[in-house]
DRENTOR-456646 format. One line per 5 residues: number of its first residue (from 1); for each residue x, y negated, z negated of C-alpha. Coordinates in Angstrom, 1 decimal, always signed. Example, Ala and Ser with C-alpha at 12.3 -4.5 7.8 and 13.67 -1.06 7.14 Angstrom:
1) +12.3/+4.5/-7.8  +13.7/+1.1/-7.1
This chain:
1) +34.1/+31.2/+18.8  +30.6/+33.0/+19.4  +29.0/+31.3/+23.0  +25.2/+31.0/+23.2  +23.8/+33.1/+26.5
6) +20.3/+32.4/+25.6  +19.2/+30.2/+28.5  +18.0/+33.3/+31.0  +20.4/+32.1/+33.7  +24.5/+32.2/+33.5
11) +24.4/+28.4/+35.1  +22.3/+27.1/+32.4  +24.0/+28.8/+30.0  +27.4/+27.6/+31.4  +25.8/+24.0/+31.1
16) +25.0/+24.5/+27.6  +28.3/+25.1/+26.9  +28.1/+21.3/+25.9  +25.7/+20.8/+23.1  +24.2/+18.2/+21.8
21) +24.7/+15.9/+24.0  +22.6/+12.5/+23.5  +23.8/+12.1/+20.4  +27.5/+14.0/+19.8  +28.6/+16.0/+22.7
26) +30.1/+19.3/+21.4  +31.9/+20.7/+24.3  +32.8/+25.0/+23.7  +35.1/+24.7/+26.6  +37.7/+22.2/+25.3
31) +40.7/+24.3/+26.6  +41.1/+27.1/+30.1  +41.2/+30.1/+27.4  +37.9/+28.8/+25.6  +36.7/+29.1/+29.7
36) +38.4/+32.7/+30.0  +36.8/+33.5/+26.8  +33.1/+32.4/+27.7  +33.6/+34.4/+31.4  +34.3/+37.7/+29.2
41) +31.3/+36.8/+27.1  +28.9/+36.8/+29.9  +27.6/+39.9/+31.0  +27.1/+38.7/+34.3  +31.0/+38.2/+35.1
46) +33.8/+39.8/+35.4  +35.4/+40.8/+32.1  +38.9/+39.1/+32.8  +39.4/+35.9/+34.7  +42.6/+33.2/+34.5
51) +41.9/+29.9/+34.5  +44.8/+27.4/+35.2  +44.5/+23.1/+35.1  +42.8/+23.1/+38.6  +40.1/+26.2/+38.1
56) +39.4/+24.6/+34.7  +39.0/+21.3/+35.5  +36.4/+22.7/+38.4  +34.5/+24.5/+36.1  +33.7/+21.9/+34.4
61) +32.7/+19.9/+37.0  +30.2/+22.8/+38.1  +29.0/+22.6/+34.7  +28.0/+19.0/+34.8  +26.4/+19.5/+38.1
66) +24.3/+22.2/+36.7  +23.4/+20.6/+33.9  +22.5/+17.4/+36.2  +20.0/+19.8/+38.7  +18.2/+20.9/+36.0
71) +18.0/+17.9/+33.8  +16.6/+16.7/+37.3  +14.1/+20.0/+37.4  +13.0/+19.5/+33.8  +12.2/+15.7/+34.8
76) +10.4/+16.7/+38.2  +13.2/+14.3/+40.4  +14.7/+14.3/+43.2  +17.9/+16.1/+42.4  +21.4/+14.1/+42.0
81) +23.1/+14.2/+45.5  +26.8/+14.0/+43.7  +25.7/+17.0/+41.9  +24.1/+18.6/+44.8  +27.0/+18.7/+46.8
86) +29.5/+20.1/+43.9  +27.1/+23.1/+43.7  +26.7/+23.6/+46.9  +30.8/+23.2/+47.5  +31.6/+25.6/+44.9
91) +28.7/+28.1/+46.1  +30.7/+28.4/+49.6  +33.1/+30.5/+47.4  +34.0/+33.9/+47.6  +31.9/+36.0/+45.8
96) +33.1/+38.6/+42.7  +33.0/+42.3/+43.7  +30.6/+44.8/+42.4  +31.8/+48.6/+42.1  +29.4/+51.3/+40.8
101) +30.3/+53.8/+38.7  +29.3/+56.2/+35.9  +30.2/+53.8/+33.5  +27.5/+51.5/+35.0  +28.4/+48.2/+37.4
106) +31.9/+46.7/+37.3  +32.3/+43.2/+38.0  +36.0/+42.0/+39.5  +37.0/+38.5/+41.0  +39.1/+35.5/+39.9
111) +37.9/+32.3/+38.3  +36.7/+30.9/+42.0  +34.6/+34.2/+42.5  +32.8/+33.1/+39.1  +32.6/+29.4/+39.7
116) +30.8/+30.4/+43.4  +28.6/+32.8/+41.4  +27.7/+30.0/+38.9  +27.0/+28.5/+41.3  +24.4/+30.6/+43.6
121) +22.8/+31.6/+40.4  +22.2/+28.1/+39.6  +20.8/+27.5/+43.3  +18.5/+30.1/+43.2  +17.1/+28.9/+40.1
126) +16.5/+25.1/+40.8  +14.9/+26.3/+44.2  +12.1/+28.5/+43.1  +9.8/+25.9/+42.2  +8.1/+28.6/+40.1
131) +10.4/+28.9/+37.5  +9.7/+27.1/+34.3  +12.6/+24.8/+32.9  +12.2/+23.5/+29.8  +15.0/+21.6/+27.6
136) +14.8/+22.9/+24.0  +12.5/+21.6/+21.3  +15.0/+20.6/+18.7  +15.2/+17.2/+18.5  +19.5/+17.3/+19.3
141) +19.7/+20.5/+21.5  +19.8/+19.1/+25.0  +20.3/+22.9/+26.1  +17.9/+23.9/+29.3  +16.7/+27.1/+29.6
146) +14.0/+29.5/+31.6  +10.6/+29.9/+29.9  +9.6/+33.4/+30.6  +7.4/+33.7/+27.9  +3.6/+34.6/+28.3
151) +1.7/+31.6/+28.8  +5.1/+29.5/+28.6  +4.7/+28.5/+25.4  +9.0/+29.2/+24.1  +9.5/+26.0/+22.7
156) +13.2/+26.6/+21.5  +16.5/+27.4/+23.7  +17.1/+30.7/+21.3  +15.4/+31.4/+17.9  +18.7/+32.1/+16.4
161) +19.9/+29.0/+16.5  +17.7/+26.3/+17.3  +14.1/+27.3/+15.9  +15.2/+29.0/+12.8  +17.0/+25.1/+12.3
166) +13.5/+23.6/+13.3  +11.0/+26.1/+10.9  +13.6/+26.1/+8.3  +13.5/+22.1/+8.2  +9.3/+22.1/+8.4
171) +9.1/+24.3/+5.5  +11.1/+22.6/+3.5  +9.4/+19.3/+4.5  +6.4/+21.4/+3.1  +7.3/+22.7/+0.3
176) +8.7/+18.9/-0.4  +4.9/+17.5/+0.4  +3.9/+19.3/-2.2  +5.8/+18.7/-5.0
């Protein structure tokens, strides 16, 4: 299973582990070894984490959380207080080791090290009122991510997936419109 880290931020991309999720939720993380899978995935975390019933089930409800603070960011209101206070629980966490080396930066820690990295990540981002939060522009992507680009004008969650789907579907409804 190939996990999307296009949102510019390992909580929002953790939240987007859930896709589509107006219309049919599509959850990557159905099982603990989908979550052990998407930790090795992200460059940000260490490369080999265990997740039992109880970690898993917590990361998941981080995830919701996340995706609740920025949903609330996007919509510019106040943010869920349920939601605040899982984020701020799991960011009281220990935090994952960093060792340098020649090899470059080493990241070590269990699954509670990464959930209270998820977690500060995700604080940092909702509280700089600078960053731009968009949700993506395809009509069933409910992914969030951070517009960097110049002016702000990245209207899709990741061009690989979502606005290929999107120009793809306009050029054919061209190329229809003239037939």
């Amino acid at each position: 299973m190939d996990f999307a880290f296009v949102s510019g931020n390992p909580a929002l991309d953790l939240a987007g582990t859930v896709g589509s999720r107006r219309d049919a939720p599509v959850d990557t993380l159905a099982t603990p070894a989908d979550l052990e899978r998407w930790v090795a995935a992200c460059a940000e975390l260490p490369s080999q984490v265990t997740a039992d019933a109880v970690t898993f089930e917590q990361a998941l409800e981080l995830r919701e959380a996340l995706y609740r603070l920025a949903l609330d960011r996007v919509l510019d209101q106040p943010f869920d207080r349920a939601a605040l206070k899982t984020v701020n629980r799991a960011a009281a966490g220990p935090v994952p080791a960093l060792e340098l080396g020649d090899a470059g930066v080493r990241i070590s820690g269990d699954l509670r090290a990464v959930l209270a990295h998820l977690a500060r990540s995700g604080i940092t981002l909702f509280a700089d009122r600078e960053a731009c939060l968009k949700e993506c522009g395809r009509a069933s992507c409910t992914r969030i991510y951070v517009d960097r680009s110049r002016g702000t004008r990245r209207t899709w969650c990741g061009m690989d997936e979502c606005g290929n789907r999107v120009k793809a579907a306009a050029y054919r409804a061209r190329q229809r419109a003239t037939r």
